[in-house]
N, C-alpha and C positions, 0 to 999 in steps of 0.2 A: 774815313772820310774820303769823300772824293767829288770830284767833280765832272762866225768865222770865226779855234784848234788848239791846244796843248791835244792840244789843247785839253792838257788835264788839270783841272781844280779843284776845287771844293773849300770852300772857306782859307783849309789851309793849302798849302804848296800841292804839287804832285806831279807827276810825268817825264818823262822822254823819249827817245826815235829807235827807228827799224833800221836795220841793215841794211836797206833799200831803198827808195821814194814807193810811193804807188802806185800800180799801172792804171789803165781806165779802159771802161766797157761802153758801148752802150746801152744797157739797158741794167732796170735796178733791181733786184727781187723782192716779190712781194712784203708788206710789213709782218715782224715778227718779235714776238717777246724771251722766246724759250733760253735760259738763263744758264742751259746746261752745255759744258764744254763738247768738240766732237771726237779729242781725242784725249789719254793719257799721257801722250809724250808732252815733248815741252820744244813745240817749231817755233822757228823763229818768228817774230810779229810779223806780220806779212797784211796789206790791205788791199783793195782792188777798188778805187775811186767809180762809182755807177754814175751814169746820166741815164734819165726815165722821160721819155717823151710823153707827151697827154693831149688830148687835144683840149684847144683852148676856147673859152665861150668866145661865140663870136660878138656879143655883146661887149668884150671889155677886151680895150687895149691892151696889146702885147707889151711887155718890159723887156728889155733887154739887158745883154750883161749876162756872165757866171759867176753862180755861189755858190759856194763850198760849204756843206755843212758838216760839221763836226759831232757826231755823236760819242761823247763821254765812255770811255772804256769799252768793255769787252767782255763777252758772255765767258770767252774761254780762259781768262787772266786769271780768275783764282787757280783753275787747275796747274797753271803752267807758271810759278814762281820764279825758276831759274830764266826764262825768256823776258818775264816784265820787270825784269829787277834789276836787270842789267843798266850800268851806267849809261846813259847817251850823252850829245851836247844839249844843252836846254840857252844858251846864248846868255850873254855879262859875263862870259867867264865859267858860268855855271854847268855843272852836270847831274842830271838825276837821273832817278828808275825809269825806265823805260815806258814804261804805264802802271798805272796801280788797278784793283779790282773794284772801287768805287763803294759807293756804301751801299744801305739798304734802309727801308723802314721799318719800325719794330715789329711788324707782320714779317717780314723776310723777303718783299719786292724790289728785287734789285736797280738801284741806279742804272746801269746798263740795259735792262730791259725798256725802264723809261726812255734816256736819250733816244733809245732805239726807235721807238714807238714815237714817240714826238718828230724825230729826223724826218721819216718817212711821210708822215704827216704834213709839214712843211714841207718837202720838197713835191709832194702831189701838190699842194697849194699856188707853187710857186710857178711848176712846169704848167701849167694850168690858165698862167697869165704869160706862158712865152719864155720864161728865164730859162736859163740850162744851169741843171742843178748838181754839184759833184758834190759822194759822198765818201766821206774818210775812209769809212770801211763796209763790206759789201750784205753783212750779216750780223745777226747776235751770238754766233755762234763760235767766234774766230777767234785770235790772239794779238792783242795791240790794235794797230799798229803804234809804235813809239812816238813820243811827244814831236820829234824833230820829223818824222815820215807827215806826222799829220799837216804839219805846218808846209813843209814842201807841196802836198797839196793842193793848198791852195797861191803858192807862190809858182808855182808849175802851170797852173790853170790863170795862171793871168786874173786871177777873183777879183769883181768888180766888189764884193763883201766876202769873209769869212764868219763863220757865227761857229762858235761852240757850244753845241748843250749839255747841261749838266744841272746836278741837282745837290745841294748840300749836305751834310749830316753832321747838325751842331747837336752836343748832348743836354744842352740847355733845350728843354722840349717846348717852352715858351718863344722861344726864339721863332721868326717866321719872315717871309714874304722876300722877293727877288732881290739880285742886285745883278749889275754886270760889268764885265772887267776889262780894264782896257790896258794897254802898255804903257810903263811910265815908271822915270820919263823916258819917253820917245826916242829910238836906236836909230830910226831912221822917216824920211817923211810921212810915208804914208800909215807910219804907229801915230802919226801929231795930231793934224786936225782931222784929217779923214776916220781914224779911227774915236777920235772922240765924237765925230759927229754920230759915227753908226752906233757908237754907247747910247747916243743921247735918243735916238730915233728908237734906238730898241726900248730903252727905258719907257719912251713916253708911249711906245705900243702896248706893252705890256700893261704900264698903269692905265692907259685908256681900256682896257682890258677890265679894269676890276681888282688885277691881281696887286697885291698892298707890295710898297717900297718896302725893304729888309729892314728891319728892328737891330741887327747885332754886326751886319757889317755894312762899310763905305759909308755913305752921304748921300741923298737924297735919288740913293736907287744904283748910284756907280763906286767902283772900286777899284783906281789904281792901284794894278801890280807890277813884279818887277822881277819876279819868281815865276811867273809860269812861261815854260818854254814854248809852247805851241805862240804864245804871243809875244816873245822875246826873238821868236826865231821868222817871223813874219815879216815879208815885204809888202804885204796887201794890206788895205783896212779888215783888223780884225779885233775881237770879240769873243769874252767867253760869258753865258749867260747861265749863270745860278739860279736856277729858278723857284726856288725854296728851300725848305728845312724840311727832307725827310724822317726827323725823327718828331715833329710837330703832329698832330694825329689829324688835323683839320687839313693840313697841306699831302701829310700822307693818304689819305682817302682822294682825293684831286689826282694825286701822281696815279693810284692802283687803279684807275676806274679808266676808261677807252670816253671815258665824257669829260674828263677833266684833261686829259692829254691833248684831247683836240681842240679845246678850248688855249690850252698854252701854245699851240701849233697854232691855232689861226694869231693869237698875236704878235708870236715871234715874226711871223710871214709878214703880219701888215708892218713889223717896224720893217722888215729887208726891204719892200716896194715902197715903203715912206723914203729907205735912203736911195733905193736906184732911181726913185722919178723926178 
């Protein structure tokens, strides 16, 4: 299983931090899905935070503000198990693996290739109306970075939101439809109301979307947690968004498909400019 940063989840627990924060560029590279590591070794989780300029319709106001998006795992992470396994701090006290390798659908399309794809997607969306978009990590092709590097982040960047994506993997194949997760209870203010309101903005994006409230986890679309460190370790309004059950065959066809990805990308987007406006 797996899942604004940890920011790793997925139903159950998962993740934590690099050995370093991330640095930042700016510019992002192209979107990509390839699922396959670049090397055999096992480097340390390392990320490189992108910003992607775009020019913006002159028909619609600019928004302001930086978001940080969090794309779920790591093309390179199953290869390199002594790197994402490593204990980090994940915050309550708590420490876990560094990142996990995420799940897949029963075709074999990886969690990570989704966040990957959907990231990118939203952050053209976003730079598009004006926002500056940083992303956890620079590729699908790398390793990590750890739950605590992701969350620095966006506490580095001053993030007027964080959003994490992620996808599920309940073996219940009935199981279906989003939830998203917020901190709780609350480490510090802006886990309180801030971040429940971006819960609340994503959620009602998403369902204005189409996309059905989760069947098997939280309440009426949200899940506080208190276990994931990308949002344990968070000083900015953040969020980690499940966006279904990859082992569901209805939702898995939606994840595999570049029609269904951008369909989740424009809703995550309109809940982020619901919460910056």
């Amino acid at each position: 299983m797996a899942c604004l940063l940890v920011l790793a989840g997925c139903g159950a627990p998962a993740a934590g931090t690099p050995t370093a924060p991330p640095g930042t560029t700016t510019s992002a590279p192209p979107p990509s899905t390839s699922s396959s590591a670049t090397s055999s070794a096992a480097p340390a989780p390392t990320s490189t935070p992108a910003t992607r300029p775009a020019p913006r319709p002159q028909s619609t106001p600019p928004v302001s503000g930086v978001v940080v998006l969090d794309p779920g795992h790591n093309g390179g992470n199953a290869a390199n198990p002594a790197a994402i396994n490593r204990p980090v701090p994940a915050g309550r006290g708590q420490t876990k693996a560094c990142n996990t390798t995420g799940t897949a659908t029963n075709a074999g399309f990886p969690e990570h290739a989704f966040t990957w794809s959907v990231s990118v997607r939203v952050r053209d969306i976003l730079v598009a109306r004006g926002v500056t978009v940083v992303l956890t990590r620079p590729n699908d092709t790398g390793v990590g970075p750890c739950v605590d590097a992701r969350a620095a982040a966006g506490n580095n960047a001053d993030a007027a939101a964080v959003v994490s994506i992620h996808a599920d993997g309940s073996t219940n194949t009935s199981a279906h439809g989003f939830h998203v997760a917020y901190s709780s209870p609350p480490l510090n203010a802006q886990q309180g109301e801030p971040s429940l309101r971006l819960a609340r903005t994503m959620r009602d994006g998403l369902r204005s979307a189409g996309f059905p409230l989760s069947t098997y986890i939280g309440s009426e679309g949200l899940s506080p947690r208190s276990d994931l460190g990308g949002l344990n370790l968070s000083t900015r309004p953040a969020v980690l968004v499940e966006c279904g059950n990859m082992r569901n065959a209805t939702e898995a066809a939606a994840f595999s498909s570049a029609a269904g990805q951008q369909s989740y990308a424009k809703a995550i987007a309109a809940g982020i400019l619901a919460y910056l406006a």
